[in-house]
N, CA, C and O atoms as a GROMACS GRO file, in nm:
protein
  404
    1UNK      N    1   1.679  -3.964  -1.396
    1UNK     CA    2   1.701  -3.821  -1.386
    1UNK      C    3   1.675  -3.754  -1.521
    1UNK      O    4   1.635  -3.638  -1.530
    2UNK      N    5   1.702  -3.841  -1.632
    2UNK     CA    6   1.718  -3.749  -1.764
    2UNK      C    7   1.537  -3.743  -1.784
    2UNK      O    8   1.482  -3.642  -1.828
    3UNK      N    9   1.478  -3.841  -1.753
    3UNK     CA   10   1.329  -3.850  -1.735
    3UNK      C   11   1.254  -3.694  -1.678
    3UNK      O   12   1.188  -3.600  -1.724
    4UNK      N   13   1.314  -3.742  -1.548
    4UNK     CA   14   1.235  -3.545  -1.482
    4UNK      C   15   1.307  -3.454  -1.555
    4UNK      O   16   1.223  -3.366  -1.568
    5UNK      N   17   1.388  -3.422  -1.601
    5UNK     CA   18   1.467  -3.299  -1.705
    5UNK      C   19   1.412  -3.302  -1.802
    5UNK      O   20   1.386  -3.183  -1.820
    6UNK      N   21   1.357  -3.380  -1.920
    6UNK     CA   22   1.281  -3.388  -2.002
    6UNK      C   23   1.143  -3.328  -1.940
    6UNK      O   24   1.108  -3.216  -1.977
    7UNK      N   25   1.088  -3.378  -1.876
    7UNK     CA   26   0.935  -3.366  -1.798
    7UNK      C   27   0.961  -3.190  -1.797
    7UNK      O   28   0.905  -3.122  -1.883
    8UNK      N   29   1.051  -3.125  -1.691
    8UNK     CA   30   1.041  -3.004  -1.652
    8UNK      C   31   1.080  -2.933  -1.742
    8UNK      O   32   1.036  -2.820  -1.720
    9UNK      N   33   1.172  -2.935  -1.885
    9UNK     CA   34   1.188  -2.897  -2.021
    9UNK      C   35   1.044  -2.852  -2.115
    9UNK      O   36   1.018  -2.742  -2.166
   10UNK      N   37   0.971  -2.966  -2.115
   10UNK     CA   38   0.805  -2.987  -2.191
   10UNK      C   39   0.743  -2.857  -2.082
   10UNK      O   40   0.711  -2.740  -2.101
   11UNK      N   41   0.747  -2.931  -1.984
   11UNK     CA   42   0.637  -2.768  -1.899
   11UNK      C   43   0.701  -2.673  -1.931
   11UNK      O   44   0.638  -2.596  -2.004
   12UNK      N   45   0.794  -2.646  -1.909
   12UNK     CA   46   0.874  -2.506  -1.895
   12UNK      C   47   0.815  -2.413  -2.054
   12UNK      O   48   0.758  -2.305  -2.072
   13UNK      N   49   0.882  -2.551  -2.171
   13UNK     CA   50   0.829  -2.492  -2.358
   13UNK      C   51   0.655  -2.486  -2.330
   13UNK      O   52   0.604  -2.436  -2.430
   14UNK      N   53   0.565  -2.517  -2.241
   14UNK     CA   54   0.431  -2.512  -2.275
   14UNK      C   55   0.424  -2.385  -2.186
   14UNK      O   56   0.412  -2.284  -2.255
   15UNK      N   57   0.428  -2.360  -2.052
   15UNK     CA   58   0.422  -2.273  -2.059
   15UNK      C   59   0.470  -2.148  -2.111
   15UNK      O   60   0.406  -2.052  -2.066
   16UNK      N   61   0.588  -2.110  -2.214
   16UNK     CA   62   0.609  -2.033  -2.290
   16UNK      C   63   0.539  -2.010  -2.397
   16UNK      O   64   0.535  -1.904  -2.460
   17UNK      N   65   0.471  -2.129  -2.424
   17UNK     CA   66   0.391  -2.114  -2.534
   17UNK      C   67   0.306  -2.071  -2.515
   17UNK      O   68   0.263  -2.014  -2.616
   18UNK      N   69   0.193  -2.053  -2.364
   18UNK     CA   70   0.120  -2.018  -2.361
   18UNK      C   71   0.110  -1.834  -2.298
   18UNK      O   72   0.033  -1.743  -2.330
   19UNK      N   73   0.184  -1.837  -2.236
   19UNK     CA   74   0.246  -1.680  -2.166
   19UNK      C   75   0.372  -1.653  -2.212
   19UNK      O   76   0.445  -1.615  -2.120
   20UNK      N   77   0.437  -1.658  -2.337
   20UNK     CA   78   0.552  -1.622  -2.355
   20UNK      C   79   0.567  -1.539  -2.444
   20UNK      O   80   0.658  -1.535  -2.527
   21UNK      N   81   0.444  -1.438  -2.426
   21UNK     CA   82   0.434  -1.334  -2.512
   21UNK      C   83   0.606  -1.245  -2.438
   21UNK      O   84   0.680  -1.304  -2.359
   22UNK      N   85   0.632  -1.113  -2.485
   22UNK     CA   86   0.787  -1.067  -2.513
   22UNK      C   87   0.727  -0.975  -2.414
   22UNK      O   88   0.639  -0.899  -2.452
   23UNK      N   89   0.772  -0.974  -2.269
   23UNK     CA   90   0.780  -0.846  -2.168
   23UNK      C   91   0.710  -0.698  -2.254
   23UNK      O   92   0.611  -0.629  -2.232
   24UNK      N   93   0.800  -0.696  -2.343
   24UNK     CA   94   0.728  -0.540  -2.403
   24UNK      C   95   0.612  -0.559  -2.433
   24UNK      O   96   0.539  -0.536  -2.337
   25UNK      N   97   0.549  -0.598  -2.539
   25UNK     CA   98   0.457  -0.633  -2.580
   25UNK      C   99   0.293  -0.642  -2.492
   25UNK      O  100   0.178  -0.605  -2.513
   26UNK      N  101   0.386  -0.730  -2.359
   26UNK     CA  102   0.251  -0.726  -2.286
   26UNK      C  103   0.262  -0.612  -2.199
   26UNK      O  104   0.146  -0.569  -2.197
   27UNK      N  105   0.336  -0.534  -2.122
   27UNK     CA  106   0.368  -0.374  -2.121
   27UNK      C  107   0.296  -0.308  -2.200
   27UNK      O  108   0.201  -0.252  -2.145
   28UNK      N  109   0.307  -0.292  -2.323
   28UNK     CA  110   0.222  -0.252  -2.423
   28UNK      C  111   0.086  -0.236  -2.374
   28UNK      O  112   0.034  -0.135  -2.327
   29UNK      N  113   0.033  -0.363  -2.394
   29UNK     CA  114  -0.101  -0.416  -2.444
   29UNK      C  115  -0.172  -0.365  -2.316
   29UNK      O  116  -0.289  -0.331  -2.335
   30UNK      N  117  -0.124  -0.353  -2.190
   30UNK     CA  118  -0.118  -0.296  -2.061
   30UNK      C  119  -0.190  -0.152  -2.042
   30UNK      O  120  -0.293  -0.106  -1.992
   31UNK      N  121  -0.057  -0.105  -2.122
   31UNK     CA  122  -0.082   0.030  -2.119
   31UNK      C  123  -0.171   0.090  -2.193
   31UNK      O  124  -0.227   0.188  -2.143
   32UNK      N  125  -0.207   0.049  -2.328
   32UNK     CA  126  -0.310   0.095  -2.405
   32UNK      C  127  -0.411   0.080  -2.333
   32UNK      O  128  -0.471   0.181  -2.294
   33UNK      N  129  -0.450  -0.031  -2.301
   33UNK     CA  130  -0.597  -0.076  -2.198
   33UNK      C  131  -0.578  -0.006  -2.069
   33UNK      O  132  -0.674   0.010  -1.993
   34UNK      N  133  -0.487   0.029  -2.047
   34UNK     CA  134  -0.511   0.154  -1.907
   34UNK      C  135  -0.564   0.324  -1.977
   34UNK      O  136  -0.655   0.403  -1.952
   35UNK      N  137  -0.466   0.320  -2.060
   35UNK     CA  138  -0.547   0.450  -2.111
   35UNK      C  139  -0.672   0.491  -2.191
   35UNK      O  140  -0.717   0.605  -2.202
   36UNK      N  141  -0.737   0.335  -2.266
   36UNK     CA  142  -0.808   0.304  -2.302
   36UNK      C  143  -0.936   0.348  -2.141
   36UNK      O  144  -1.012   0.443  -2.155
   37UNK      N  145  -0.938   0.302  -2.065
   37UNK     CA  146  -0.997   0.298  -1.927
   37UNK      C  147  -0.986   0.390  -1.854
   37UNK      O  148  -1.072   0.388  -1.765
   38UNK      N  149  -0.902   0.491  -1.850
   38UNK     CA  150  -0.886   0.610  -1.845
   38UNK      C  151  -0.968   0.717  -1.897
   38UNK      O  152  -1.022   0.811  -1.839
   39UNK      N  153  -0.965   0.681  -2.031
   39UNK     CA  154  -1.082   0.802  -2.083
   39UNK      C  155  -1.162   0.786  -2.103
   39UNK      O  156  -1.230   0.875  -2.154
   40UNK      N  157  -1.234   0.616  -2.073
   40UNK     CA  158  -1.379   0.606  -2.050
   40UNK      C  159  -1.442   0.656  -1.938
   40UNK      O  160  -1.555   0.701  -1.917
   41UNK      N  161  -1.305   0.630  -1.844
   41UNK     CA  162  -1.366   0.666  -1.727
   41UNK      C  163  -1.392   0.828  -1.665
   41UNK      O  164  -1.460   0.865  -1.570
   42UNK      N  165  -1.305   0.907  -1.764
   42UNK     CA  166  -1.344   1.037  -1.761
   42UNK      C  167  -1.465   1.115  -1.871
   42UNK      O  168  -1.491   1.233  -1.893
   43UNK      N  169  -1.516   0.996  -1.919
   43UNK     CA  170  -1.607   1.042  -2.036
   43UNK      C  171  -1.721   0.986  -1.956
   43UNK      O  172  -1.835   1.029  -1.977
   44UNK      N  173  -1.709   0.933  -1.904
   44UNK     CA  174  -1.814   0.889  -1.763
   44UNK      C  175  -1.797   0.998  -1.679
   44UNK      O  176  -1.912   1.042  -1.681
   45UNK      N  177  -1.741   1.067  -1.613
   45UNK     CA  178  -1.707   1.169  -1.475
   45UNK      C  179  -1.686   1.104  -1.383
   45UNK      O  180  -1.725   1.149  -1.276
   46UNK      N  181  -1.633   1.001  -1.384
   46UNK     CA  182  -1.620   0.926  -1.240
   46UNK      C  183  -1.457   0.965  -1.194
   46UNK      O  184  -1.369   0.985  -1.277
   47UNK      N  185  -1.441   0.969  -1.094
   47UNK     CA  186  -1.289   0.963  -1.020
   47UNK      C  187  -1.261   0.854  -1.015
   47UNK      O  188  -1.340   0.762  -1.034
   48UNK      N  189  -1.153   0.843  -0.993
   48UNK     CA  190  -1.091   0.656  -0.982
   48UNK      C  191  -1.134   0.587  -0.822
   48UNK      O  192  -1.160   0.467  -0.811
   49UNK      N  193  -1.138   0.688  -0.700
   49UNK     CA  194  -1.196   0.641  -0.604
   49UNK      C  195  -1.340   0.614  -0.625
   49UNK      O  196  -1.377   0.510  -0.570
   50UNK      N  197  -1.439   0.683  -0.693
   50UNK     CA  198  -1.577   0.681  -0.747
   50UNK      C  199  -1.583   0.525  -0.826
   50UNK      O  200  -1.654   0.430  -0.792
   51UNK      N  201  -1.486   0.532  -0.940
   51UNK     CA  202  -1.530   0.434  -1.018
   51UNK      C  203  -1.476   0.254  -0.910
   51UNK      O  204  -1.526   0.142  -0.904
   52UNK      N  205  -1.365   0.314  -0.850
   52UNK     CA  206  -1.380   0.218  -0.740
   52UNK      C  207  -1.424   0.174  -0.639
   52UNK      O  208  -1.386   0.059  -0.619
   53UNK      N  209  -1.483   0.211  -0.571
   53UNK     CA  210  -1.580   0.254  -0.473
   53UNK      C  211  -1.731   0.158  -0.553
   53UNK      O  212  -1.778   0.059  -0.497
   54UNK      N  213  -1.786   0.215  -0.688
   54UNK     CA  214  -1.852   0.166  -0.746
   54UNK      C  215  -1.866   0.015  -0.771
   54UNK      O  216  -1.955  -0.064  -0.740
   55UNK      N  217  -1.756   0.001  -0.835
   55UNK     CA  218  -1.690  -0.147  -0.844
   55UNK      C  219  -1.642  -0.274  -0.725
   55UNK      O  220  -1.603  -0.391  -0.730
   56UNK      N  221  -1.670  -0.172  -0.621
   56UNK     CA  222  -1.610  -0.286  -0.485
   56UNK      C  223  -1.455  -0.297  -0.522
   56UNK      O  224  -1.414  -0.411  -0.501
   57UNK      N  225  -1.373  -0.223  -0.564
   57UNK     CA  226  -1.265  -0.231  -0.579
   57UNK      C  227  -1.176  -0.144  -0.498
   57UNK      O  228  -1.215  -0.028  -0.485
   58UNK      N  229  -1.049  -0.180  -0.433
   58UNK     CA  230  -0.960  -0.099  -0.365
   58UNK      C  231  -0.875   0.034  -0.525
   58UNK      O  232  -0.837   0.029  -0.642
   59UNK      N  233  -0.894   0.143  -0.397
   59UNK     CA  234  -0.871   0.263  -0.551
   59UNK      C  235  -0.736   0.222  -0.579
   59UNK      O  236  -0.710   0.238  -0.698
   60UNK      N  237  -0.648   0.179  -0.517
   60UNK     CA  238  -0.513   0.120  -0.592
   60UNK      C  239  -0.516   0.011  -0.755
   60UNK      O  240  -0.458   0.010  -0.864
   61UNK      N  241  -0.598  -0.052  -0.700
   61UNK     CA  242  -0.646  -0.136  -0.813
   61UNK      C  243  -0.665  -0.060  -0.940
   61UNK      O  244  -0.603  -0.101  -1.039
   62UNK      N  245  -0.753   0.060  -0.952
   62UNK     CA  246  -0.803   0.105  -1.062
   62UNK      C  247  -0.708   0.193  -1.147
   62UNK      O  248  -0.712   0.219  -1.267
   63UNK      N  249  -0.577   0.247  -1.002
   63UNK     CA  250  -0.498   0.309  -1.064
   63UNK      C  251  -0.404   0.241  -1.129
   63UNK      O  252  -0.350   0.275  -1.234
   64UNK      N  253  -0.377   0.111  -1.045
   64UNK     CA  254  -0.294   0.042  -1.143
   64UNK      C  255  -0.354   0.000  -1.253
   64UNK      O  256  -0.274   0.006  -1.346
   65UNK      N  257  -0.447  -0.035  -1.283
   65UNK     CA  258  -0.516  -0.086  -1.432
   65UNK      C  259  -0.492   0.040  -1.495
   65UNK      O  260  -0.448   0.021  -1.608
   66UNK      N  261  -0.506   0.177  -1.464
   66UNK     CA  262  -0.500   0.238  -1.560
   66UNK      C  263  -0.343   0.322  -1.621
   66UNK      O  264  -0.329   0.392  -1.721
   67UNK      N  265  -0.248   0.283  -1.521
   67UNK     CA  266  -0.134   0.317  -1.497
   67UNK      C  267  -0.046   0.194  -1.597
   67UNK      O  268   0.059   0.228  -1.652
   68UNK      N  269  -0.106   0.041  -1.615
   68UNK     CA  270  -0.101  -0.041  -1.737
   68UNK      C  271   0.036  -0.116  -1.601
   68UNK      O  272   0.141  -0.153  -1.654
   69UNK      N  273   0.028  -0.132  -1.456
   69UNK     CA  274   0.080  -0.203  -1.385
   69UNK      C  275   0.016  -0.320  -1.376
   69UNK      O  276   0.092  -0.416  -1.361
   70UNK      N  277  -0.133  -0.350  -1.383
   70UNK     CA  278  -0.178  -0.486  -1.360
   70UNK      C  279  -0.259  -0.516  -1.470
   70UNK      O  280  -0.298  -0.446  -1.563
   71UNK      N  281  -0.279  -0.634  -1.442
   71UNK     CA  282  -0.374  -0.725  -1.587
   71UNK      C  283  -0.484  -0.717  -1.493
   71UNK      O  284  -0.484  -0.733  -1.371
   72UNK      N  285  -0.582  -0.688  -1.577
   72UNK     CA  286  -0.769  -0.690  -1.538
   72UNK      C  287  -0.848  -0.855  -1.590
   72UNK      O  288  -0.878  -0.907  -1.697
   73UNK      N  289  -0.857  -0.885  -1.475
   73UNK     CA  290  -0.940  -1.021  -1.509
   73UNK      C  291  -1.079  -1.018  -1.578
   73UNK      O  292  -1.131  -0.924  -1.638
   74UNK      N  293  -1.113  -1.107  -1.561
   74UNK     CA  294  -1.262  -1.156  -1.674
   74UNK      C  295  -1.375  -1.045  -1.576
   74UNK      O  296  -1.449  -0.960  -1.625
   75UNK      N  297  -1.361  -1.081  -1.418
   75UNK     CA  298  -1.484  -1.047  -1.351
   75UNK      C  299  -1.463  -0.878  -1.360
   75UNK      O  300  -1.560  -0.806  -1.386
   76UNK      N  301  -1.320  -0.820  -1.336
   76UNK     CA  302  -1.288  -0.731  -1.317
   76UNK      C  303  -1.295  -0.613  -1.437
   76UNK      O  304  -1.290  -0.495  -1.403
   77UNK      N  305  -1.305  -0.650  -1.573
   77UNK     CA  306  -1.350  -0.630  -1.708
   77UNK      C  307  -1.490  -0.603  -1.684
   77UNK      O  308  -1.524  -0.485  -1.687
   78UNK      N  309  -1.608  -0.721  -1.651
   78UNK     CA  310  -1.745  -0.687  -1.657
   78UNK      C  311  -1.805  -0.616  -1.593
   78UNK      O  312  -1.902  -0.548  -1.626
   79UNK      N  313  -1.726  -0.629  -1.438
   79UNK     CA  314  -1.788  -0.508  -1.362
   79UNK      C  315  -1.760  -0.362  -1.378
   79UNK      O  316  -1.852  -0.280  -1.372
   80UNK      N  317  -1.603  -0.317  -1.403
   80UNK     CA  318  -1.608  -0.178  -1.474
   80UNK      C  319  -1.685  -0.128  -1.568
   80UNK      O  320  -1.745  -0.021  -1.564
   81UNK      N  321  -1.684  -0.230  -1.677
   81UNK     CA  322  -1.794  -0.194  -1.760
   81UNK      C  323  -1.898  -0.154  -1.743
   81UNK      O  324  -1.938  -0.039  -1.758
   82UNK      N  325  -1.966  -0.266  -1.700
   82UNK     CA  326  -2.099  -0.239  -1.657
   82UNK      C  327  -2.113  -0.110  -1.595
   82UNK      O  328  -2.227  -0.063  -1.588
   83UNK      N  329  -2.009  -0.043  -1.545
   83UNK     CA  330  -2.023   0.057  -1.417
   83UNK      C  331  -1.980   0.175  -1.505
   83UNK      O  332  -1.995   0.295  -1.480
   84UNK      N  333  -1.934   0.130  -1.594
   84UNK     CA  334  -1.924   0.235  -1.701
   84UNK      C  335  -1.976   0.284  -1.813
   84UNK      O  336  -1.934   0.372  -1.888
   85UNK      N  337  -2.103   0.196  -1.821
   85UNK     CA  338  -2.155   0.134  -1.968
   85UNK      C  339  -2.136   0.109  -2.065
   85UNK      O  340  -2.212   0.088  -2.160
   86UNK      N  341  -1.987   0.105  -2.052
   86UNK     CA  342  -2.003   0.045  -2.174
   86UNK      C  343  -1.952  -0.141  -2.172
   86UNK      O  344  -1.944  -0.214  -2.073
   87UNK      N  345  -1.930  -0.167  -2.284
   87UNK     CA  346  -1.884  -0.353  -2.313
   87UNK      C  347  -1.747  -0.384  -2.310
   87UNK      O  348  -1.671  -0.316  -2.380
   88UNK      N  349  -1.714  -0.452  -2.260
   88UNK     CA  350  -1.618  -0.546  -2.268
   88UNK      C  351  -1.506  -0.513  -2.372
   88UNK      O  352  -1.389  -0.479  -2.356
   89UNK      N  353  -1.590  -0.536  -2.496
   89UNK     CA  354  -1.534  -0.515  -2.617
   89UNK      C  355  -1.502  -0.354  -2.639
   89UNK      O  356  -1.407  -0.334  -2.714
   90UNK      N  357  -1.567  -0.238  -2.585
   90UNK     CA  358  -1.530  -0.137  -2.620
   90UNK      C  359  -1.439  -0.126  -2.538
   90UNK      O  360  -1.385  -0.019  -2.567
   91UNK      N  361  -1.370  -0.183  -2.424
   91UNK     CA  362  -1.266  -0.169  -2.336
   91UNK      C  363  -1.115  -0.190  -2.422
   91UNK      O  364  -1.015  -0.119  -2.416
   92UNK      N  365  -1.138  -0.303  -2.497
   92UNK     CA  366  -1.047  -0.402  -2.564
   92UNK      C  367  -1.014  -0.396  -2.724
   92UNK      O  368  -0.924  -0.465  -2.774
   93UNK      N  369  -1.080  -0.325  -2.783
   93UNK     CA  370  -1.062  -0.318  -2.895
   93UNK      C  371  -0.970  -0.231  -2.982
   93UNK      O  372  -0.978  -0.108  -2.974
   94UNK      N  373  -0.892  -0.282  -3.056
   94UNK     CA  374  -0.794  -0.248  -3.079
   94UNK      C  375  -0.660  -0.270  -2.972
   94UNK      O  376  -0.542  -0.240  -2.992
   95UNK      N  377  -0.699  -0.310  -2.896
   95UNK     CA  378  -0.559  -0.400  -2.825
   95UNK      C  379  -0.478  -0.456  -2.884
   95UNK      O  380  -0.543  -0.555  -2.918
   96UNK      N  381  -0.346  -0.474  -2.940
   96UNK     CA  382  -0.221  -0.568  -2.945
   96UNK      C  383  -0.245  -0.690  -2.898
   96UNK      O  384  -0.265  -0.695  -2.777
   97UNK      N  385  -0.250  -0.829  -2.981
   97UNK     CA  386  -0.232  -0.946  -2.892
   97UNK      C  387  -0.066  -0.936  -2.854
   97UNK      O  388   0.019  -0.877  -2.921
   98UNK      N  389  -0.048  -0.989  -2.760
   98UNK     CA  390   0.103  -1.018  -2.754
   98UNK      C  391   0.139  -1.165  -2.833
   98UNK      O  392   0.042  -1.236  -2.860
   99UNK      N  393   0.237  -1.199  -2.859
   99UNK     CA  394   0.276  -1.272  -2.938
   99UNK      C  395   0.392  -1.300  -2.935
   99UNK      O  396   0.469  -1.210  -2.968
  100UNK      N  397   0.449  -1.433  -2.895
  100UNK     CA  398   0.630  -1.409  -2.911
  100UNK      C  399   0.620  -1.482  -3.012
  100UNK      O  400   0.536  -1.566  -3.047
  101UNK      N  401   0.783  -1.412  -3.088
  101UNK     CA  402   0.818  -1.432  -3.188
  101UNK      C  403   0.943  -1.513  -3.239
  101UNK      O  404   0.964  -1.524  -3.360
   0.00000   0.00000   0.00000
């Protein structure tokens, strides 16, 4: 028994290590990149149903990305972009890593 308690201890510290950035922080990092996406997307003229619609995305989706409720994946990053023209990197830059401390 002390075997699996050890075992589920190690996962438990790795995954903290790897996602155990501090609730706020990634809130944060959230929200900047929603508003970040926000005013690209109005410096584009697109509506959020437009830029979703564009994207093959449900318009809930876009509002939550920009509302800083959901995390935007890898595919979900390239295709806004692209649909927005701009990069990846101009989405992201200046973002907060999260970091626990």
């Amino acid at each position: 028994m002390a075997e699996h308690s050890q075992a589920a201890r190690v996962r438990a510290h790795s995954w903290a290590f790897t996602f155990g950035a501090d609730r706020r922080e990634r809130e944060e990092v959230l929200r900047v990149f929603g508003g970040k996406l926000k005013t690209v997307r109005n410096v584009a003229a697109f509506s959020q149903g437009e830029l979703a619609a564009r994207c093959f995305m449900p318009h809930d989706q876009i509002s939550a990305l920009e509302r800083g409720l959901r995390s935007p994946d890898l595919i979900a990053l390239l295709i806004i972009g692209h649909t927005l023209g701009v990069s990846i990197d101009q989405l992201t830059t200046g973002l907060p890593a999260p970091m626990r401390r």
